[in-house]
C-alpha positions in Angstrom: 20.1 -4.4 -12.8 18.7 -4.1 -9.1 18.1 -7.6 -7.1 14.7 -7.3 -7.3 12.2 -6.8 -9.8 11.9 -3.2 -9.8 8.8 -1.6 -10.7 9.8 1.3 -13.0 11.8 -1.2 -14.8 8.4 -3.3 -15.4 6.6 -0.3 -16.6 9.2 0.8 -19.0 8.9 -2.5 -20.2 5.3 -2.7 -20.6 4.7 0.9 -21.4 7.8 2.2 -22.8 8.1 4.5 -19.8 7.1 4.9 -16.4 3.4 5.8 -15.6 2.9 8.0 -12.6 0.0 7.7 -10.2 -2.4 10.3 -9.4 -3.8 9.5 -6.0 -7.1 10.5 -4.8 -9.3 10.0 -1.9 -12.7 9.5 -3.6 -14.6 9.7 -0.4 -14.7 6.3 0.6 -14.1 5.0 4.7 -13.2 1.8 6.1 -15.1 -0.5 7.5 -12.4 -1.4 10.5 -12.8 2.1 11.5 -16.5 2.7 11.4 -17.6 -0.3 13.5 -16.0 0.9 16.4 -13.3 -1.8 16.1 -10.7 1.1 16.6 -9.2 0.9 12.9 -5.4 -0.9 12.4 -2.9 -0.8 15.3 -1.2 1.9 12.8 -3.7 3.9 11.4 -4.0 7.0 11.7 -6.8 7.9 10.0 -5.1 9.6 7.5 -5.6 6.9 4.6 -2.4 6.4 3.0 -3.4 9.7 0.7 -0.3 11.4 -1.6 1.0 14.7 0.3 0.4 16.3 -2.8 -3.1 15.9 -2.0 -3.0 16.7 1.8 -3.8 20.4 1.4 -5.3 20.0 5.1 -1.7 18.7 6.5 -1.3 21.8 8.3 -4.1 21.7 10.8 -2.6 18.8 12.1 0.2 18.3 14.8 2.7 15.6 16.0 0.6 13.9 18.8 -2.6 15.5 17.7 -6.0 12.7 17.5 -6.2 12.8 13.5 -9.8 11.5 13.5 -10.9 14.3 15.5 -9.5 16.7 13.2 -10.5 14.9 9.9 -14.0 17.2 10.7 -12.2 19.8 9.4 -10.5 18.7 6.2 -13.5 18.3 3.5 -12.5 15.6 0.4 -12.3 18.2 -2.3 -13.5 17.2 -6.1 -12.0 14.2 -7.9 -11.2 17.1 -10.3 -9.1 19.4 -8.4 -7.1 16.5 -7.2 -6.7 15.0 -10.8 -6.0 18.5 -11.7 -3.1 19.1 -8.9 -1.4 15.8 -9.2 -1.2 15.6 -12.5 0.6 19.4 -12.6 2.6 17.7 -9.5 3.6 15.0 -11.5 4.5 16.8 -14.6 6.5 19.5 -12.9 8.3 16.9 -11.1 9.0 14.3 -13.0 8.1 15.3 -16.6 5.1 12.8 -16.7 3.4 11.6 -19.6 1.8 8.5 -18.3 -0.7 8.4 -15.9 -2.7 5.7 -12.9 -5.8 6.9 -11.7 -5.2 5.9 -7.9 -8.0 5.6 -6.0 -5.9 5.6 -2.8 -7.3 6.7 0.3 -9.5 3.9 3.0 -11.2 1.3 1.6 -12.1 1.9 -2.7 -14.3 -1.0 -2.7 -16.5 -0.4 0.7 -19.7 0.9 -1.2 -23.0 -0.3 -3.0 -22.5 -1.4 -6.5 -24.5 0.9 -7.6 -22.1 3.9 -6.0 -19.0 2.1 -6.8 -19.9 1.7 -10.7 -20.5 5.7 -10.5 -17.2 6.8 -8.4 -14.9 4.7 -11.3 -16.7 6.0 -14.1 -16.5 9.4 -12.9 -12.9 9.2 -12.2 -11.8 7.5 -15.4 -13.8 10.4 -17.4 -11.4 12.9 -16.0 -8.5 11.8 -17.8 -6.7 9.7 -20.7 -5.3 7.0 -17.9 -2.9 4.3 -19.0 -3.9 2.3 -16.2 -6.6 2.1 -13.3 -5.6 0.9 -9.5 -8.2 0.5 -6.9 -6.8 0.4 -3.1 -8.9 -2.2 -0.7 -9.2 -4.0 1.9 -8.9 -8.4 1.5 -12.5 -8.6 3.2 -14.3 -5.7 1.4 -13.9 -8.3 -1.9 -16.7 -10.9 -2.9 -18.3 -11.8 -6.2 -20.1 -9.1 -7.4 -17.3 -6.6 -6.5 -14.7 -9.3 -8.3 -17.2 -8.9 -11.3 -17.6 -5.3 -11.8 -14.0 -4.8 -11.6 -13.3 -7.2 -13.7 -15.2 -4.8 -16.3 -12.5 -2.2 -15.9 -10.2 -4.4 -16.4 -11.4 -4.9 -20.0 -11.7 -1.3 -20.4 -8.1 -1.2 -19.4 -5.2 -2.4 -17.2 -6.6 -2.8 -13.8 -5.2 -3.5 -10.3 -6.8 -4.3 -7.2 -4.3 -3.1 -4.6 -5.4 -5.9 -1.5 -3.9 -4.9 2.4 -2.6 -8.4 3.4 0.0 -7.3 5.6 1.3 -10.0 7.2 0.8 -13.7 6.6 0.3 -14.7 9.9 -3.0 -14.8 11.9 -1.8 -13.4 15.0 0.1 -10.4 13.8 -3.1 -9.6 11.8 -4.8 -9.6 15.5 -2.2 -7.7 16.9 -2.8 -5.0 14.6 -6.2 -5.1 14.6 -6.6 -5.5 11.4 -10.6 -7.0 11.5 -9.7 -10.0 9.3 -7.5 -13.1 9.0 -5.2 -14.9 6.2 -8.5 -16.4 4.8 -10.1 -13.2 4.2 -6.9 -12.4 1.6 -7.1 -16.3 -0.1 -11.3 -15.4 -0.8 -10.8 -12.2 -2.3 -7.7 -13.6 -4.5 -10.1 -16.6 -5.9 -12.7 -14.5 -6.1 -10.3 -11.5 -8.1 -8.4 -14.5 -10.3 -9.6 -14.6 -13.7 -11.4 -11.6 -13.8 -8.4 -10.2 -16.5 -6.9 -8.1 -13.1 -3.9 -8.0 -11.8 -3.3 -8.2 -8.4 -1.3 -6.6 -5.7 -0.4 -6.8 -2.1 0.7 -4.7 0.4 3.0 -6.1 3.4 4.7 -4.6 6.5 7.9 -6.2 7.8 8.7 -5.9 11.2 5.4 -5.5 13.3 6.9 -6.0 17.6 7.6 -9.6 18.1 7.1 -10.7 14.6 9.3 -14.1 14.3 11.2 -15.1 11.3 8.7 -17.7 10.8 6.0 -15.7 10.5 8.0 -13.4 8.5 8.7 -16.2 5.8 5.0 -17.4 6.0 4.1 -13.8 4.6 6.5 -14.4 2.1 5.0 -18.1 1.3 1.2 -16.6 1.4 2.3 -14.6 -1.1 4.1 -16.8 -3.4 0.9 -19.4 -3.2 -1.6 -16.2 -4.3 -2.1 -15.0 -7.9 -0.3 -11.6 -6.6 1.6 -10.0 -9.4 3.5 -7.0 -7.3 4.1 -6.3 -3.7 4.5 -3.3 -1.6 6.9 -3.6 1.3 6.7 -1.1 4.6 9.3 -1.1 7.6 6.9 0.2 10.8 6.1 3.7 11.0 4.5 5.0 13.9 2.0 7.9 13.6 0.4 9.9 16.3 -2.8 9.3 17.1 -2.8 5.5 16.8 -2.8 2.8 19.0 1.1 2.0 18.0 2.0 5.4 19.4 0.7 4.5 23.1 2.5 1.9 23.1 5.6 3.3 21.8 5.6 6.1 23.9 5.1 3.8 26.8 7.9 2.0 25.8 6.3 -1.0 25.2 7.6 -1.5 21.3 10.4 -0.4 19.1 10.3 -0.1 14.9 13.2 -1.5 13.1 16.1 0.5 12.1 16.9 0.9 8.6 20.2 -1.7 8.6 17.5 -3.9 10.4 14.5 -3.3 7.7 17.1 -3.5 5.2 18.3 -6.9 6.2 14.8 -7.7 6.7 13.6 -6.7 3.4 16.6 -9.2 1.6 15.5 -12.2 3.6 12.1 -11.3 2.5 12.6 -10.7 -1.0 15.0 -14.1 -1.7 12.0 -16.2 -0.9 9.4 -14.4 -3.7 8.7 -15.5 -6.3 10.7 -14.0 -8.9 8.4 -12.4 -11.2 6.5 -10.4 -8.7 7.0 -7.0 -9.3 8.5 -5.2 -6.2 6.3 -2.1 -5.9 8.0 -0.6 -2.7 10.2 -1.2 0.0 10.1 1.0 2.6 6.9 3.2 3.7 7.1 7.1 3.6 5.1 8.9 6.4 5.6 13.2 6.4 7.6 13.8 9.9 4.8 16.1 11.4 2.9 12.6 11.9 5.6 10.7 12.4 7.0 9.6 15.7 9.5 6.7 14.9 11.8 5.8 13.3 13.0 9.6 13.5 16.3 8.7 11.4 15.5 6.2 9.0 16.4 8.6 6.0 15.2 9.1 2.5 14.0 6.7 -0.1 16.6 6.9 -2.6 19.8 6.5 -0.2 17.6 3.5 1.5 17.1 1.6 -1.7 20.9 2.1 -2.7 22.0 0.7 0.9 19.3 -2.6 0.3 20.9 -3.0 -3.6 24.5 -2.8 -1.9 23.9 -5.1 0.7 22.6 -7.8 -1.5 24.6 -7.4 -4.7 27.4 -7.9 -2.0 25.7 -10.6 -0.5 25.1 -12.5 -3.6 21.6 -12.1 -3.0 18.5 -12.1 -5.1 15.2 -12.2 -5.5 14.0 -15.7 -6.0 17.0 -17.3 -4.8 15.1 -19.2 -2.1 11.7 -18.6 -3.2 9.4 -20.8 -0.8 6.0 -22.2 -2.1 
């Protein structure tokens, strides 16, 4: 048993066995990035999209400006990516359970109208166990709330929301475009709509404190969030974060720091919340630190050795 409440273990338990996601950019932008506020400190305009599905990757080069060259790499159909992760999936892993993932930007920045036919057009393209829409805390209101509360009655639905951080002045510092109260409207608004809610966090922004560190941790705790996702810094070309880094202005953690980090972090959840991920994965071509982090398995065995041998666990000073 890990220290944490891993997320394969939950699906096994809820499904009988894992269910893999197929993630697709269905087209969508983000609204940080089209009214010239410059997009998130760390963005680099990629969206966050599955390498299996960044047939593109190669036009692109370390310190390259990614929105420039986005011209050139056309979204292709919600079909041929269904199509190609799914043979991903299965040829890796031997899937039999499937997410559709809508992944890339924001999945909720749309008219009703065109949001209502993007999720029924990708939900027609397969038998899906489960439906996850990727979003943004202040691209959520009512109506939104409500129509994806009707997929959630189809069947199991998560909105994945982009908290961050639980402090107001990181947020700014990454430009993120919207505060702490943006994430507690779109959480009422989301709660009891038969959804199940995520966030996504990163530890270790420059001059985070502790404090703020724990009051991510106590945002969380306070929210109807049933699953986090954790990321250590990466730095991409092409974004803010890498002028200042290659200024020498900031560092990233290293991974005994973000591993440290990440147990402080995760003995003040709550315990049930499902830990999604812990460290975030960016392909090196993009990615200018940290350089020597390593891979994801020999990561998550260093974090489950340090606080089995620690005594530590998730929960163990859960703050609320």
């Amino acid at each position: 048993m890990r220290p944490w409440n891993d997320y394969k273990a939950y699906l096994t338990s809820r499904f009988g066995e894992p269910v893999y996601r197929i993630g697709v950019d269905a087209g969508f932008s983000c609204p940080n990035r089209e009214n010239r506020r410059g997009g998130c400190s760390f963005c680099d305009g990629m969206g966050a999209l599955a390498s299996y599905q960044r047939t593109s990757e190669s036009l692109f080069h370390s310190g390259c400006a990614f929105e420039r060259c986005l011209e050139q790499a056309q979204v292709e159909s919600l079909e041929t990516q269904v199509r190609r992760g799914k043979e991903y999936l299965v040829r890796r892993f031997n899937a039999r359970l499937f997410a559709m993932y809508l992944q890339a930007f924001t999945n909720t920045y749309a008219p009703l109208p065109r949001l209502r036919e993007i999720y029924d057009k990708c939900l027609e393209l397969d038998d899906f166990t489960m439906f996850i829409v990727s979003t943004r805390p202040d691209c959520i209101d009512a109506p939104i709330a409500e129509l994806l509360g009707e997929y959630g009655q189809r069947l199991e639905t998560w909105v994945e929301l982009g908290l961050q951080s639980g402090s107001d002045r990181i947020l700014g510092l990454m430009n993120r475009g919207h505060g702490t109260e943006a994430f507690e409207k779109a959480c009422k608004a989301l709660d009891g709509q038969g959804l199940n809610l995520s966030c996504h966090v990163v530890l270790g922004y420059p001059t985070e404190s502790r404090d703020e560190m724990l009051e991510t941790a106590r945002l969380v705790n306070q929210s109807p969030v049933k699953a986090v996702k954790i990321h250590n810094l990466n730095v991409c070309s092409g974004t803010s974060l890498y002028d200042q880094y290659m200024q020498g202005e900031i560092s990233v953690a290293s991974r005994k720091r973000h591993i440290m980090t990440c147990a402080l972090f995760l003995q003040r959840l709550r315990k049930d919340i499902v830990i999604e991920r812990l460290m975030c994965e960016t392909p090196s071509q993009r990615l200018a630190a940290p350089r020597n982090f390593g891979d994801k398995a020999a990561f998550l065995r260093e974090l489950e050795a340090y606080m089995n041998g620690n005594g530590m666990a998730q929960g163990d000073l859960c703050l609320m």
